[in-house]
N, C-alpha and C positions, 0 to 999 in steps of 0.2 A: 127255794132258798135264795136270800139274796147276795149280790156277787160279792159284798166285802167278806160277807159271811163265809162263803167258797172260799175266798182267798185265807181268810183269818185260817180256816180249819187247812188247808193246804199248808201253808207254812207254820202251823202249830202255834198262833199266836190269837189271844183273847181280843176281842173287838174294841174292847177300852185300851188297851197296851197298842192297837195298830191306830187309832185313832190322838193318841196322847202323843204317840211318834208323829204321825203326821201334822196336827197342829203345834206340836211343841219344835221341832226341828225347822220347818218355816219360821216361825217366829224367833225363836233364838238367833238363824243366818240373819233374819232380815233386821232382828236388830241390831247387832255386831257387825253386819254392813255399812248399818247407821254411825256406829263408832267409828269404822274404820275408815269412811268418809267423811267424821268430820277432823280426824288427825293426818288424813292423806289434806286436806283441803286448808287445815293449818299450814299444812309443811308446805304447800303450795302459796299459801299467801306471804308468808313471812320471807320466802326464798321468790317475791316477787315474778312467780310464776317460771322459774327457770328451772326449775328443778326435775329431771328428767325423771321417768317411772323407775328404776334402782334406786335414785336417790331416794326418793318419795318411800321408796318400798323399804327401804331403811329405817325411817323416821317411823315408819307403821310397824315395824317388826318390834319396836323398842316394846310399845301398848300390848300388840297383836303377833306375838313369835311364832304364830301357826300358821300366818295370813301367806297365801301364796303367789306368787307373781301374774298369776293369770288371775288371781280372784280380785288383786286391787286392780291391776288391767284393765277385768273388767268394770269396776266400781267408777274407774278413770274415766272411762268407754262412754259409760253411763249417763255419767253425767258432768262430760265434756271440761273434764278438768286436765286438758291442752298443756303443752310445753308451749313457752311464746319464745320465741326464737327470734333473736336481735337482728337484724337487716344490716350485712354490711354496708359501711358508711365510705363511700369515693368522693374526694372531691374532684368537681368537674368543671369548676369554673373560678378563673381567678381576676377577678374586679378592679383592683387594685393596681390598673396600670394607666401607659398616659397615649395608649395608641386610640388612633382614632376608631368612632362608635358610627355603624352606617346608619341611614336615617331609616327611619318605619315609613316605606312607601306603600303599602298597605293600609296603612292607619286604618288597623282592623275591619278592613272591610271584605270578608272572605265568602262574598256570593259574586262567584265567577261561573260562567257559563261557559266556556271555551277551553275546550283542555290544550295542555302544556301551554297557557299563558303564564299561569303565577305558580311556583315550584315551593316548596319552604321546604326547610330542613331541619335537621335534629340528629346529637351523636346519644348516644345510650352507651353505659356499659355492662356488660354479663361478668361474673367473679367466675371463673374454671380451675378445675385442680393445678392447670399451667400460669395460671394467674390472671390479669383484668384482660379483656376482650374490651375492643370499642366498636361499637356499628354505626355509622353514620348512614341516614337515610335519607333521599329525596321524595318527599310527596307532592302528587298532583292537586292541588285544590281543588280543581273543578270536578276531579273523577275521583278521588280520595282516595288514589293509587302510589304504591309504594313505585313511583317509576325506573330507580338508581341505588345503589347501596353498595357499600365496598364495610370490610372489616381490616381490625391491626392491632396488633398491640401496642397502638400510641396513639394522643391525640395531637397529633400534627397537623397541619396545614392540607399535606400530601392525602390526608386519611378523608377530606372533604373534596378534594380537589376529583381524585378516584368516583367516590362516590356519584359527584356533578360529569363525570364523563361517562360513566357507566348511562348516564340515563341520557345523555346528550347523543351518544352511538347508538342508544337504542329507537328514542324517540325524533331525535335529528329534528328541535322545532326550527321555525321558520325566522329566519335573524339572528342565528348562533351563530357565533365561530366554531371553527372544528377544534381549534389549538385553544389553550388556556394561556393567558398573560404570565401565568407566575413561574 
């Protein structure tokens, strides 16, 4: 006897009625999938992609009031239909003054052989629940090591100054002063 056979007569059900379930039940999910991805994927487009999976699940319940939050989840899952989530925006830099600009003694020219001859730097900020973070950091050219770094929540003068000491204590090159000018 073969096994659908076993099974059909086990659960008391005819071989056409277990077969009708199985092809019909596939195909009806997989196509009310199909619907319910393409009104999840409106709701996604029109709401410029911002619209978080409740939202989403909202605008599908309207079509689909039986559709579950794990089923569009998954439908989401699927086929990578993402919340795009906005980057906050810091300004960090303010152009618009009449202090003097140092010169590019560099003049891009960053194949150095010699570490702690040419240092550059650079502040970053991180957004925290306590609010902006600035890191300012000193890198090596020649060994493309973060050599210096100090954190604060400001971009002061002070917040570079730190940084260019932290790495000047550590590395001590040859022709520094120990004390900063400012």
């Amino acid at each position: 006897m073969h096994s659908v056979e076993k099974m059909c007569k086990l659960f008391h059900v005819s071989r056409s009625g277990y077969y009708n379930w199985k092809n019909d039940s596939k195909c009806k999910r997989k196509l009310e999938n199909e619907k319910i991805l393409k009104v999840a994927q409106n709701s996604h487009d029109q709401n410029k992609g911002i619209y978080e999976l409740d939202k989403m699940l909202s605008d599908v319940r309207e079509k689909f009031p039986h559709c579950s939050r794990k089923r569009l989840y998954n439908i989401q899952k699927h086929n990578k239909l993402y919340l795009i989530r906005k980057r906050k925006f810091k300004a960090t830099t303010y152009s618009n003054h009449n202090l003097p600009v140092a010169n590019n003694l560099l003049n891009q020219n960053f194949n150095i052989n010699k570490p702690n001859t040419v240092w550059v730097t650079d502040i970053s900020y991180i957004s925290t629940r306590e609010g902006w973070l600035y890191l300012a950091a000193v890198k090596d050219i020649c060994t493309k090591e973060i050599v210096g770094w100090a954190t604060a929540d400001n971009m002061k003068t002070s917040l570079c100054i730190k940084a260019l000491d932290n790495a000047i204590k550590l590395f001590k090159p040859a022709g520094w002063r120990t004390h900063t000018p400012f």
